[in-house]
GUMAR-735642 format. One record per residue (C-alpha): residue in one letter; x, y, z. Coordinates in nm, 2 decimals. Example, Ala and Ser with C-alpha at 12.3 -4.5 7.8 and 13.67 -1.06 7.14 Angstrom:
residues 2
rest|east|north|up
a|1.23|-0.45|0.78 $
s|1.37|-0.11|0.71 $
END
This chain:
residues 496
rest|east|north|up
x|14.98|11.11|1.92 $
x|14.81|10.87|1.70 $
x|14.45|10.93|1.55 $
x|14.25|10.73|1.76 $
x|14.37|10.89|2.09 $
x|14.39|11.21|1.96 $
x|13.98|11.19|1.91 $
x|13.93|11.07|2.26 $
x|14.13|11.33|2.37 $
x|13.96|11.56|2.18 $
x|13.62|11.44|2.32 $
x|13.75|11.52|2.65 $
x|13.87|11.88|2.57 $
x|13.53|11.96|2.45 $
x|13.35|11.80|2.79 $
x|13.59|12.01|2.99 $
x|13.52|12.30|2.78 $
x|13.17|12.32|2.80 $
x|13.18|12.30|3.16 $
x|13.45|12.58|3.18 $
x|13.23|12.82|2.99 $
x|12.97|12.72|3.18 $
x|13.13|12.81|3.52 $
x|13.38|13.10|3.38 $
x|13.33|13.39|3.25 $
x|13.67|13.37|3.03 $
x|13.56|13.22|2.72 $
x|13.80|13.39|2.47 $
x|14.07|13.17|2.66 $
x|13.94|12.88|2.48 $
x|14.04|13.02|2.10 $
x|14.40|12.93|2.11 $
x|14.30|12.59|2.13 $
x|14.00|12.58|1.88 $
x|14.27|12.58|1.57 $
x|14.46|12.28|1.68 $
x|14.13|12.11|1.76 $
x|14.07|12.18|1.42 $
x|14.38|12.14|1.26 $
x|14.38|11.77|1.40 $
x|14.09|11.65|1.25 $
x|14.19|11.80|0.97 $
x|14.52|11.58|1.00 $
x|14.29|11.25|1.05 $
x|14.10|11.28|0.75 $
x|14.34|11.45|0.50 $
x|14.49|11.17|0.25 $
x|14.80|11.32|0.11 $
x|15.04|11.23|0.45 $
x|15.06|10.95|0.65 $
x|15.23|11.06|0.88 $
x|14.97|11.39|0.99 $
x|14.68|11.14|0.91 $
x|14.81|10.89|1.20 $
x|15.03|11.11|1.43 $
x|14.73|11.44|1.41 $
x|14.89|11.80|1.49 $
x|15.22|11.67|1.61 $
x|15.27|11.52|1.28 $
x|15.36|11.86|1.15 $
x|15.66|11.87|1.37 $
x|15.84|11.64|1.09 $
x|15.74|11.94|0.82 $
x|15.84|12.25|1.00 $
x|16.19|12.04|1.05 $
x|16.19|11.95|0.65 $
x|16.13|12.31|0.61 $
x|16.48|12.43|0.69 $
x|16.59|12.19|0.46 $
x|16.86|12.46|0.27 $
x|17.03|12.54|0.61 $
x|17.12|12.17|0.71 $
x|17.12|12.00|0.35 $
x|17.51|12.07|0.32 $
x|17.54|11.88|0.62 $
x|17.36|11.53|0.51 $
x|17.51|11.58|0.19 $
x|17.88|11.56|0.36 $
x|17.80|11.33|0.63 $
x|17.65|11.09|0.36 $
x|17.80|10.72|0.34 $
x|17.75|10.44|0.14 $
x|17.50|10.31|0.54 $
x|17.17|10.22|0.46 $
x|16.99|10.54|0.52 $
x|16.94|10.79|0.18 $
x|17.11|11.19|0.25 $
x|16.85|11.46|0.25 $
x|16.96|11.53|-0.10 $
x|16.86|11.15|-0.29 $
x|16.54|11.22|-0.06 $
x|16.46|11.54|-0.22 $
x|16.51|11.37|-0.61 $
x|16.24|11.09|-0.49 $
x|15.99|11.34|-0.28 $
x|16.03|11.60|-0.59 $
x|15.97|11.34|-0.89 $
x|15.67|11.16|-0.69 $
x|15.52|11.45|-0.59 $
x|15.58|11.64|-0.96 $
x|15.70|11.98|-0.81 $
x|16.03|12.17|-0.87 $
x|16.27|11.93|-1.00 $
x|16.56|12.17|-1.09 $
x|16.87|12.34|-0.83 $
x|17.03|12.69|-0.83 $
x|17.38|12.76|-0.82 $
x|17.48|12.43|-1.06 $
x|17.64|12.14|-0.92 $
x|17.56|12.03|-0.54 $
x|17.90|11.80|-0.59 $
x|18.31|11.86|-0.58 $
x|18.40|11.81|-0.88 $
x|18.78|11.76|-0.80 $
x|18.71|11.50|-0.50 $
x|18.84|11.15|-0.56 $
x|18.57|10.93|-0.65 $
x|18.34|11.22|-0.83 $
x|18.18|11.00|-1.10 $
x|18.04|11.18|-1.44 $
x|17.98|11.09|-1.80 $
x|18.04|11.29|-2.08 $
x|17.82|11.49|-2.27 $
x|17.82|11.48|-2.72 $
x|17.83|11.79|-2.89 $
x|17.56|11.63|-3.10 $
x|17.27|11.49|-2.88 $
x|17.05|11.31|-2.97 $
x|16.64|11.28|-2.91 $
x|16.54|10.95|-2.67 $
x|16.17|10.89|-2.62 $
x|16.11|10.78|-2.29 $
x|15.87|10.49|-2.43 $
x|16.13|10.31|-2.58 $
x|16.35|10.27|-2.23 $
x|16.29|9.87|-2.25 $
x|16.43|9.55|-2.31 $
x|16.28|9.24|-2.41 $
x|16.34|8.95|-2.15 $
x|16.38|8.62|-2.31 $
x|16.63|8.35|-2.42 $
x|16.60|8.08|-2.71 $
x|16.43|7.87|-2.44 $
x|16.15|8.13|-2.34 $
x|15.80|8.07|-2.52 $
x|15.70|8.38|-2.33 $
x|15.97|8.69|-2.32 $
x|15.86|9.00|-2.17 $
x|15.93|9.36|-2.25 $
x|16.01|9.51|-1.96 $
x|16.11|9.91|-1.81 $
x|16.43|9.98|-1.74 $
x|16.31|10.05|-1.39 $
x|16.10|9.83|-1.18 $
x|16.00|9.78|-0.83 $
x|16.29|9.54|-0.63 $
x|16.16|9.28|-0.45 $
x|15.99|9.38|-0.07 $
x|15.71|9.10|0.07 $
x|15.40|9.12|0.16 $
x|15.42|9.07|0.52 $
x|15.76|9.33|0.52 $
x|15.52|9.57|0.39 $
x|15.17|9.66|0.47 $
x|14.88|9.57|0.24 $
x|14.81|9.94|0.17 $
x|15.15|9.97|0.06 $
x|15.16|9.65|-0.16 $
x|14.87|9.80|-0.31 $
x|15.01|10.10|-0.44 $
x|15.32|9.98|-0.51 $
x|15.12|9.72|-0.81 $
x|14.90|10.00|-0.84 $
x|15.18|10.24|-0.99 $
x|15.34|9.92|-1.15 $
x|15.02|9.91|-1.37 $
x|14.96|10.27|-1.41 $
x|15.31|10.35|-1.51 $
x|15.35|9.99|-1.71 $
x|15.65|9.84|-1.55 $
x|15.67|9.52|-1.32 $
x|15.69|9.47|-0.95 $
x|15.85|9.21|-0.77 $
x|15.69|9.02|-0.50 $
x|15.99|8.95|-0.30 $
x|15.99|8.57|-0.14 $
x|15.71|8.63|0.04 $
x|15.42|8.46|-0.18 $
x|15.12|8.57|-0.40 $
x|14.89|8.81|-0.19 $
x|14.54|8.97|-0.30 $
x|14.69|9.29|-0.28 $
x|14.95|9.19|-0.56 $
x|14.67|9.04|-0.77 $
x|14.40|9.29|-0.74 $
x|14.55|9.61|-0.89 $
x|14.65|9.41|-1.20 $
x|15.04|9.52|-1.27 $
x|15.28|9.28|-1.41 $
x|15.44|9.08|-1.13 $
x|15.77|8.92|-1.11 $
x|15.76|8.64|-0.86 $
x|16.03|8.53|-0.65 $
x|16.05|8.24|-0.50 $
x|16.30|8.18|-0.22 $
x|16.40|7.88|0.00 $
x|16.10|7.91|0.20 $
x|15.89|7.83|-0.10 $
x|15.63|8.05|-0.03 $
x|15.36|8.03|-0.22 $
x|15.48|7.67|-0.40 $
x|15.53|7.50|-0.03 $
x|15.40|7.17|0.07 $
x|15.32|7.13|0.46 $
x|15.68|7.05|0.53 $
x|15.81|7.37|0.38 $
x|15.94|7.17|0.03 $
x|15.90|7.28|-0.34 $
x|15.51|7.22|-0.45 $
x|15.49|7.14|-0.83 $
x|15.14|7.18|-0.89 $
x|15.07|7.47|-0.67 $
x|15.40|7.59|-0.84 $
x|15.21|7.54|-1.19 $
x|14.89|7.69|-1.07 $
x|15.02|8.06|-0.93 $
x|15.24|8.07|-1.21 $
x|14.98|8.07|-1.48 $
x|14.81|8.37|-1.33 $
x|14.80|8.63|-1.61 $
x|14.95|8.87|-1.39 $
x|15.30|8.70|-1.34 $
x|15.53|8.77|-1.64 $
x|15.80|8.67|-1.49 $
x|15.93|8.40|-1.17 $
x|16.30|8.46|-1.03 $
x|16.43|8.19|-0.79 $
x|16.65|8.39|-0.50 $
x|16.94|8.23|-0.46 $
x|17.07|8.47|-0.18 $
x|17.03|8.88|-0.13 $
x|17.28|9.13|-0.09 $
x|17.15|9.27|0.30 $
x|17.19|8.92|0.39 $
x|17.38|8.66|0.18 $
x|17.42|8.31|0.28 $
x|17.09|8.39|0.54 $
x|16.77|8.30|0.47 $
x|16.47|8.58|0.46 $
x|16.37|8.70|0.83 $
x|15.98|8.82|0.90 $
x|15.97|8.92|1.26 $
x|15.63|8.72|1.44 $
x|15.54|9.06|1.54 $
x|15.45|9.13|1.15 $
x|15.28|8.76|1.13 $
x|14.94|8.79|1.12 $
x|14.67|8.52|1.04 $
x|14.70|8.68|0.71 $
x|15.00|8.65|0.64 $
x|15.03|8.30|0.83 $
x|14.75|8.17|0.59 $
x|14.98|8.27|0.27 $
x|15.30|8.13|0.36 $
x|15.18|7.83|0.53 $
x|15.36|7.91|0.84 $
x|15.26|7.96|1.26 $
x|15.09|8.26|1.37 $
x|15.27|8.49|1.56 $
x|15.63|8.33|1.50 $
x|15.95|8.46|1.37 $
x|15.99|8.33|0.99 $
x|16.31|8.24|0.91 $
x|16.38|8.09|0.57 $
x|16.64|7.84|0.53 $
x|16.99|7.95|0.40 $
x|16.97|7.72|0.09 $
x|16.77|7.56|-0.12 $
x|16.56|7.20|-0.02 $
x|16.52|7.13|-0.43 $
x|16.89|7.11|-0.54 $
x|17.22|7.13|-0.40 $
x|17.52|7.21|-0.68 $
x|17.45|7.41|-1.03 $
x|17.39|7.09|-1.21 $
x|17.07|7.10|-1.01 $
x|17.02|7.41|-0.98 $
x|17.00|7.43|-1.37 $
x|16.77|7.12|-1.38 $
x|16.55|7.30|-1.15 $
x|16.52|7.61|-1.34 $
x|16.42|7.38|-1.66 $
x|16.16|7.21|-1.45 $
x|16.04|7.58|-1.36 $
x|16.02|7.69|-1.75 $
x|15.80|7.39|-1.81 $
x|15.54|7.41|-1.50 $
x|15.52|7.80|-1.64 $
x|15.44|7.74|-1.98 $
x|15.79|7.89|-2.08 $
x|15.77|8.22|-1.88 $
x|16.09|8.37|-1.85 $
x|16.28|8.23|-1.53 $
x|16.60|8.39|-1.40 $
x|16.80|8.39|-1.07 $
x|16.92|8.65|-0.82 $
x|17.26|8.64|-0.63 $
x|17.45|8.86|-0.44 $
x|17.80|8.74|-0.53 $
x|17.98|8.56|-0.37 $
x|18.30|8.28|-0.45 $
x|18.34|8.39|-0.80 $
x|18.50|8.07|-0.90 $
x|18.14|7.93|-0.82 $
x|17.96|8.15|-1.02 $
x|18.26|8.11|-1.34 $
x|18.15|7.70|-1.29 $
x|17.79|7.80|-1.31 $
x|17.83|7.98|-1.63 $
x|18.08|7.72|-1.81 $
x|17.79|7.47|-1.71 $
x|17.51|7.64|-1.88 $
x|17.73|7.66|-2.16 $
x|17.82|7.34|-2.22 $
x|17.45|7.23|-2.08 $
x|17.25|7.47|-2.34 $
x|17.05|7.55|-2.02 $
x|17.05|7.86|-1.82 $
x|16.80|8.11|-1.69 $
x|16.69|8.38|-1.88 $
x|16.82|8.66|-1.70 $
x|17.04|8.74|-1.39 $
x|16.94|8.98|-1.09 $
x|17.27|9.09|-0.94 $
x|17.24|9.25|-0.56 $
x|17.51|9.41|-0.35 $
x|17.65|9.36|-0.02 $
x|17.51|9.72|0.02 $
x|17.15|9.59|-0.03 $
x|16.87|9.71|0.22 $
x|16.64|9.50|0.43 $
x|16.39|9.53|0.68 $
x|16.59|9.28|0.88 $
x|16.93|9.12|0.88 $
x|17.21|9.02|1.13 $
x|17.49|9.29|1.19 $
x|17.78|9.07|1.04 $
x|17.59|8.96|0.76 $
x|17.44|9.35|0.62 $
x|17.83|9.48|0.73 $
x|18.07|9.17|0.61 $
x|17.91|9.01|0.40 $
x|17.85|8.96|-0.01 $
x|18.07|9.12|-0.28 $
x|17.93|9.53|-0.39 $
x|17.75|9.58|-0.60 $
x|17.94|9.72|-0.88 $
x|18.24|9.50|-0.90 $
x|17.94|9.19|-0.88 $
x|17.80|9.37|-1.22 $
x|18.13|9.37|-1.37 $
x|18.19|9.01|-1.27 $
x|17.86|8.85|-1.40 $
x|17.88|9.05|-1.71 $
x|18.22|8.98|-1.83 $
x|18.18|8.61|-1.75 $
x|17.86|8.56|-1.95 $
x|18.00|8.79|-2.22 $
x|18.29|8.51|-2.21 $
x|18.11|8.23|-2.28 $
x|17.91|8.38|-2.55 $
x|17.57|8.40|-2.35 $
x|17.52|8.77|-2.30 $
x|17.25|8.80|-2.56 $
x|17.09|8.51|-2.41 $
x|17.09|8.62|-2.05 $
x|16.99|8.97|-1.92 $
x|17.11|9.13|-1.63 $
x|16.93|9.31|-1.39 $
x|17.08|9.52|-1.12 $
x|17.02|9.66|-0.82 $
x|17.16|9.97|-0.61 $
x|17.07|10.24|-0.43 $
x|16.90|10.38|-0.72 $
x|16.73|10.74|-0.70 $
x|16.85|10.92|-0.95 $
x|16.88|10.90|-1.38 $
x|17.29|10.90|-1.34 $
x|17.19|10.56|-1.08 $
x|17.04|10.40|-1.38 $
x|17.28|10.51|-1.65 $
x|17.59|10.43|-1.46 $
x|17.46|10.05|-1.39 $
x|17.36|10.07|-1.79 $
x|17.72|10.17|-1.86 $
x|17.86|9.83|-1.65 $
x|17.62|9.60|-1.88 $
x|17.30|9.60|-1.70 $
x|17.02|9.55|-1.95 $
x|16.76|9.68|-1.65 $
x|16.71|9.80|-1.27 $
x|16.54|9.73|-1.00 $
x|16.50|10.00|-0.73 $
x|16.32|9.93|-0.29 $
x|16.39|10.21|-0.10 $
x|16.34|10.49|-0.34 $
x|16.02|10.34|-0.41 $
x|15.96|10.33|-0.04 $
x|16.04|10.69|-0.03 $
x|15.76|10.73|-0.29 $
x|15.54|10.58|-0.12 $
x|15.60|10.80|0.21 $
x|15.88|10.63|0.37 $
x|16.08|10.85|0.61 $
x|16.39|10.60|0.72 $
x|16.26|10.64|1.05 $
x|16.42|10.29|1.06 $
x|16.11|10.11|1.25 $
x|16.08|9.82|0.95 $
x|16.19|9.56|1.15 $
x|15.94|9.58|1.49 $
x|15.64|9.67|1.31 $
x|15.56|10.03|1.44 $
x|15.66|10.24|1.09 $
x|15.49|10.55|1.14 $
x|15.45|10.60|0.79 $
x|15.24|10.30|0.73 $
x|15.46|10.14|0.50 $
x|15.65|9.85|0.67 $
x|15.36|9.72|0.95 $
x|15.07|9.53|0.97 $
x|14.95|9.74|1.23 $
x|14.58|9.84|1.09 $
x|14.64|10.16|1.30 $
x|14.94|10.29|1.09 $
x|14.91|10.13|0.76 $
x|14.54|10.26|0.70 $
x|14.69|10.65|0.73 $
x|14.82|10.55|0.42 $
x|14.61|10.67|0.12 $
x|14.64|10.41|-0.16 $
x|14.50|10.59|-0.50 $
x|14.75|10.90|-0.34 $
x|15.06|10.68|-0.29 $
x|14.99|10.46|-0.62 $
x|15.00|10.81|-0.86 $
x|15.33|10.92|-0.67 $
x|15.47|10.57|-0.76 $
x|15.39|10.58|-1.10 $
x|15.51|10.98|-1.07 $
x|15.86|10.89|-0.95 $
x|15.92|10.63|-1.21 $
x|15.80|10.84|-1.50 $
x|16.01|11.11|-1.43 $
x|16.34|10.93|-1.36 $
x|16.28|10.71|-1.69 $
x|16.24|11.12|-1.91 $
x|16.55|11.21|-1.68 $
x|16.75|10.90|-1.84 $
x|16.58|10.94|-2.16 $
x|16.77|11.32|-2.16 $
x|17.10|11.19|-2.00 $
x|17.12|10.95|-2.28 $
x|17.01|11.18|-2.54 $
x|17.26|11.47|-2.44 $
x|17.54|11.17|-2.46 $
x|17.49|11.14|-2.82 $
x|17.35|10.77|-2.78 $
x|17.02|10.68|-2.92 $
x|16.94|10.33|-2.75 $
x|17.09|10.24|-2.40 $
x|17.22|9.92|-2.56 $
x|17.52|10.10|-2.71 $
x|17.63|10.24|-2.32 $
x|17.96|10.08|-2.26 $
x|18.21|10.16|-1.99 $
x|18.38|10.41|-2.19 $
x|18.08|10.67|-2.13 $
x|18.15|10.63|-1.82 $
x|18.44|10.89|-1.58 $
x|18.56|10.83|-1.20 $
x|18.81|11.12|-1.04 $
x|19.08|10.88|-0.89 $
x|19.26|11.15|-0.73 $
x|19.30|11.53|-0.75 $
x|19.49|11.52|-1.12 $
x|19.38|11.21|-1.29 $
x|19.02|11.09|-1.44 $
x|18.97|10.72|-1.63 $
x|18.69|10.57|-1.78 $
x|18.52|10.27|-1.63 $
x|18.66|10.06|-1.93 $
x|19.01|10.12|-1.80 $
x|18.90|10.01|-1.40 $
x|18.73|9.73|-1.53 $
x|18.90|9.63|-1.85 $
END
């Protein structure tokens, strides 16, 4: 029962009430429902859950069920696949670090060791002290005026529009507080990027957004003007995602408001459906002209790209021609076919798009071919909740992460899977003023900066206990896979 019906049926208890104690005698009947009166406006003006402060006394239902976690945990830890929804267990790691309560397990490891696939890296009988601090890496190549330090975990790109304004707002809010960079997603420059302050990474896609003319084409000069704005460190032109590869971005006209209309230049109330490719080039010959032209409307800010993979003979013809061109972006965001989104067609989230760790492998061997890995950095993406996530993408040749849904999770997010028809009950991915205002922003902001503070000391001791000093020296060696019950290789000899 949401807030505002709860109080007018509150109202009405309390009329009827009054008259019953009038006319009856048998006023002690009324106490077993003074505590839930109570308890519900309690709910309403509590800040710390969403979900009580919108859905008041029946929101507790959700608790009492997370409450017999221990007896049903085995199962979601079983029944777990690589589907879009986190287990109970990657849940608990995000809840646990954003909250700052218990982040430790009895009776050791929660995994099989001797199941194919069990993934581990070895520990150095001489650790080694990492200060969390120093878990950064300077993005930049020769042709960047502007490079950027930035945390080897950041906030993956999710729209304004796909999420709720309270929800962009603590997600830049724990960007800033915690001093790493969010990315906008394609969905333009909104207030509630801008106001909190945090470094933003913004992503342009093939609707333009925020750099549109009228007719939906690339805007220099607008392009010039948003990317000045102290705030944005760095711009990354989407190429394609890994949810949805080959399919432009989908916003359903249920989330449109005049808001968000205004921002993107687009209809009230209509489904917005970016274009599969790009309007400004057509071939990587263009597509590297392009990026130039970006670098020099942003004063030499940092400009990279992000793919989900797809013909690799493509992406082999991109990197010989920024070779032999001296031009190229400055880094390279690689997403899976196992990316999440709020929306995407069946065939394209299922069949689509290479994963996410053979892409790494691919884009990292092919720049380390042609001699541009120091120029270009990769970022990658995956499922990331967890200081082994980040470490074993480190280990592949990422130089730095980006993580959505356990941000998301920080934020509140319970997968109750409602992102794409605008009723989330958390508040997180609607622009329904009645949900998205149960979310408390300076609450949800401090668990965002929580959650990546702790996962960033977590890596800091996963390194350290590996007897490696600086992340940069990871290599696939570090890194162990079970490939059945009597034999264990290193990623070095899977990927050689």
């Amino acid at each position: 029962m949401r807030k505002e019906f709860y109080l007018a049926f509150a109202l009405v208890c309390v009329l009827n009430a009054g008259f019953y104690i009038y006319w009856t005698p048998g006023l002690y009947s009324l106490l077993f429902f003074v505590p839930f009166f109570l308890l519900g406006f309690r709910d309403i003006y509590q800040t710390r859950h969403a979900i009580k402060a919108n859905f008041p006394v029946f929101g507790h239902l959700r608790y009492i069920f997370e409450s017999i976690r221990p007896e049903i945990n085995q199962y979601f830890i079983e029944s777990n696949t690589d589907g879009k929804p986190f287990s109970r267990e990657q849940r608990s790691v995000v809840y646990q670090r954003a909250k700052k309560v218990l982040d430790t397990v009895p009776f050791g490891t929660q995994h099989n060791v001797y199941a194919q696939g069990y993934e581990f890296v070895a520990h150095s009988l001489y650790p080694k002290h990492v200060d969390r601090k120093s878990l950064r890496t300077m993005i930049g190549s020769d042709l960047c005026k502007q490079p950027y330090s930035m945390s080897l975990l950041n906030i993956s790109a999710m729209s304004f529009g796909s999420l709720s304004p309270t929800a962009i707002l603590s997600l830049n809010g724990g960007a800033k507080d915690g001093n790493f960079a969010h990315n906008t997603g394609e969905g333009g420059l909104s207030s509630y990027h801008l106001e909190p302050g945090g470094d933003l990474i913004w992503q342009i896609g093939t609707g333009y957004f925020g750099c549109r003319t009228h007719g939906g084409d690339f805007d220099p000069q607008l392009f010039r003007k948003n990317a000045a704005l102290p705030q944005v460190k760095m711009i990354e032109l989407k190429l394609s995602q890994g949810a949805k590869p080959g399919h432009g971005g989908i916003l359903s006209g249920k989330k449109v408001t005049q808001e968000i209309a205004d921002i993107r230049n687009v209809p009230l109330g209509q489904d917005v459906i970016s274009p599969p490719a790009h309007t400004a080039f057509s071939n990587a010959s263009g597509m590297l002209n392009f990026i130039g032209q970006l670098r020099d409307l942003a004063d030499g800010k940092p400009i990279g790209i992000k793919l989900c993979l797809g013909h690799r003979a493509e992406f082999e013809e991109l990197v010989t021609l920024m070779k032999e061109s001296h031009q190229y972006p400055d880094y390279i965001v690689v997403d899976g076919a196992e990316g999440g989104t709020g929306a995407a067609p069946l065939e394209f989230a299922n069949y689509m798009g290479m994963p996410g760790f053979d892409a790494l492998v691919v884009v990292v061997d092919c720049l380390k071919a042609a001699g541009l890995k120091e120029q270009i950095k990769v970022i990658a993406t995956g499922k990331i909740t967890t200081a082994f996530d980040i470490v074993k993408l480190l280990c592949l040749g990422a130089d730095a992460t980006y993580a959505a849904r356990s941000m998301m999770l920080a934020l509140g997010c319970i997968q109750a899977l409602r992102c794409n028809n605008n009723k989330c009950p958390a508040g997180v991915a609607t622009q329904n003023p009645n949900l998205y205002k149960g979310l408390d922003v300076p609450t949800k902001r401090t668990r965002v900066k929580n959650f990546h503070q702790e996962t960033l000391e977590a890596v800091a001791h996963v390194v350290g206990a590996m007897g490696v000093s600086n992340t940069h020296e990871l290599d696939r060696y570090h890194l162990y896979k079970r490939v059945d019950e009597n034999r264990i290789k290193t990623y070095a000899d899977l990927y050689p």
